[in-house]
VEXNUVEX-801383 format. One record per residue (C-alpha): y, x negated, z negated; residue number from 1. Coordinates in steps of 0.5 Angstrom, whole numbers. Layout:
py,px,pz,fido
Y,X,Z,NUM
...
END
This chain:
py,px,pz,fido
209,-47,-89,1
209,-40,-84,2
217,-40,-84,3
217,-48,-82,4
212,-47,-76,5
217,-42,-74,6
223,-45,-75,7
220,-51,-72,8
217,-47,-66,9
224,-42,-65,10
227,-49,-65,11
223,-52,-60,12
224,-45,-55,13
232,-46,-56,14
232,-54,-53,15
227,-51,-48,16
232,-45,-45,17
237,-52,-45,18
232,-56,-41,19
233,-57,-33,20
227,-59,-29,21
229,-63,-23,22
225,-66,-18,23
226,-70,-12,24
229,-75,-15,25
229,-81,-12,26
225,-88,-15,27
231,-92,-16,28
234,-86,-21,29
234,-88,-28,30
236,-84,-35,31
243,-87,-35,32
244,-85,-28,33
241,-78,-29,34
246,-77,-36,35
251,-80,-31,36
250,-75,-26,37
249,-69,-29,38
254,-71,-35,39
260,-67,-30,40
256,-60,-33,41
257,-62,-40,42
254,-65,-45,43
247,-69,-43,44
242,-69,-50,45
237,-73,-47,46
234,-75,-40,47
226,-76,-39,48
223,-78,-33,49
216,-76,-31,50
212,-82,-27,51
208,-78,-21,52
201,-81,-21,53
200,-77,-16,54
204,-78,-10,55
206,-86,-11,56
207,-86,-3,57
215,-84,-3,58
216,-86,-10,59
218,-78,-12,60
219,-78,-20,61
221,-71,-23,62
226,-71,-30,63
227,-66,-37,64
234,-67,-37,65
236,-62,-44,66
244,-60,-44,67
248,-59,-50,68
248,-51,-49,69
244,-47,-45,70
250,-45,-41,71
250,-52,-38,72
244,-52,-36,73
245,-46,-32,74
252,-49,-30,75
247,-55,-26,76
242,-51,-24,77
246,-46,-20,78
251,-52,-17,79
244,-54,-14,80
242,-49,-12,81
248,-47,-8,82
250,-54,-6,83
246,-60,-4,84
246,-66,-9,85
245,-72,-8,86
244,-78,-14,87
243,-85,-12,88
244,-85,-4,89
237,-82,-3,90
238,-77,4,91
234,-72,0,92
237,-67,-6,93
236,-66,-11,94
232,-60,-14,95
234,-56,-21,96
230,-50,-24,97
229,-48,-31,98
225,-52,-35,99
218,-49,-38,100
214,-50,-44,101
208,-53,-42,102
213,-59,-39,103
214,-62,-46,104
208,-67,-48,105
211,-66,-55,106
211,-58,-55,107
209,-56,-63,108
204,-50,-64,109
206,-44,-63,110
206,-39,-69,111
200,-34,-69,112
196,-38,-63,113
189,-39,-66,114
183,-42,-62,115
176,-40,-63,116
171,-45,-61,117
164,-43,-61,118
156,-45,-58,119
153,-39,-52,120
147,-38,-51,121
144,-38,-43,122
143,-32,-44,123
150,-30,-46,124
155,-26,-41,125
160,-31,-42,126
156,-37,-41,127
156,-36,-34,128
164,-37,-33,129
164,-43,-39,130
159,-47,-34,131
164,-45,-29,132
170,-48,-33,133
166,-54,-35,134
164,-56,-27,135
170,-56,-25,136
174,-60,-31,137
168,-65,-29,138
171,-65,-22,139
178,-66,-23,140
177,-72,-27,141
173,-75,-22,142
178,-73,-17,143
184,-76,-21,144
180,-82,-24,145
179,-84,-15,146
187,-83,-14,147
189,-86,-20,148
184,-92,-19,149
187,-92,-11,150
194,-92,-13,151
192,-99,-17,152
189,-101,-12,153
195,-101,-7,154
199,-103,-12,155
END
């Protein structure tokens, strides 16, 4: 079960480092026209467009895009990095950086990584810090539940 998990995790590494994260992408970009743009570097696995729930106001959508080898991904990223790419006509380029772990909703769990969940007591020196944590995850529910509720509302 151990050496799977590892498999699966070393696996998982490897698509990321060929992964790009673009951003500034206009709302009329697609999956196909992101496998057409970026197909000029090599070969496109997949293309994933991540909706902005946050900011609805300019239509900005960010993408995964995983390229067949880790050096293509690197060939996209350095390309807009040095010249401005545009997709879809939109007078806005493109923005390319490597693309991170904690960006894949569908990451496995990392071989070795445990956590420990346990009851403190008030008079516990971490209880201080833990209530800390808890106010605030209450407070950025409320507040995405406002933003989430103000774009339906717009819609």
């Amino acid at each position: 079960m151990g050496m799977a998990l590892n498999k699966e995790y070393t696996e998982f590494e490897e698509k990321v480092r060929r992964t790009v994260y673009l951003d500034n992408l206009g709302p009329q970009v697609t999956n196909s026209v992101l496998k057409t743009a970026l197909g000029q570097f090599g070969n496109v696995i997949s293309a994933q467009l991540i909706p902005n729930y946050m900011d609805s106001m300019d239509g900005q959508q960010f993408a995964l895009v995983e390229m067949e080898t880790q050096k293509q991904a690197r060939a996209v990223i350095a390309e807009m990095a040095a010249f401005p790419f545009m997709m879809s006509g939109m007078p806005r380029p493109v923005r390319a950086r490597p693309a991170e772990t904690e960006m894949f909703c569908d990451r496995p769990v990392k071989p070795g990584r445990k956590i420990h969940c346990r009851w403190l007591e008030p008079t516990d020196p971490d209880f201080e810090v833990a209530q800390k944590l808890k106010d605030l995850t209450k407070q950025h529910a409320a507040e995405a539940s406002v933003l989430l509720k103000e774009i339906s509302e717009q819609k």
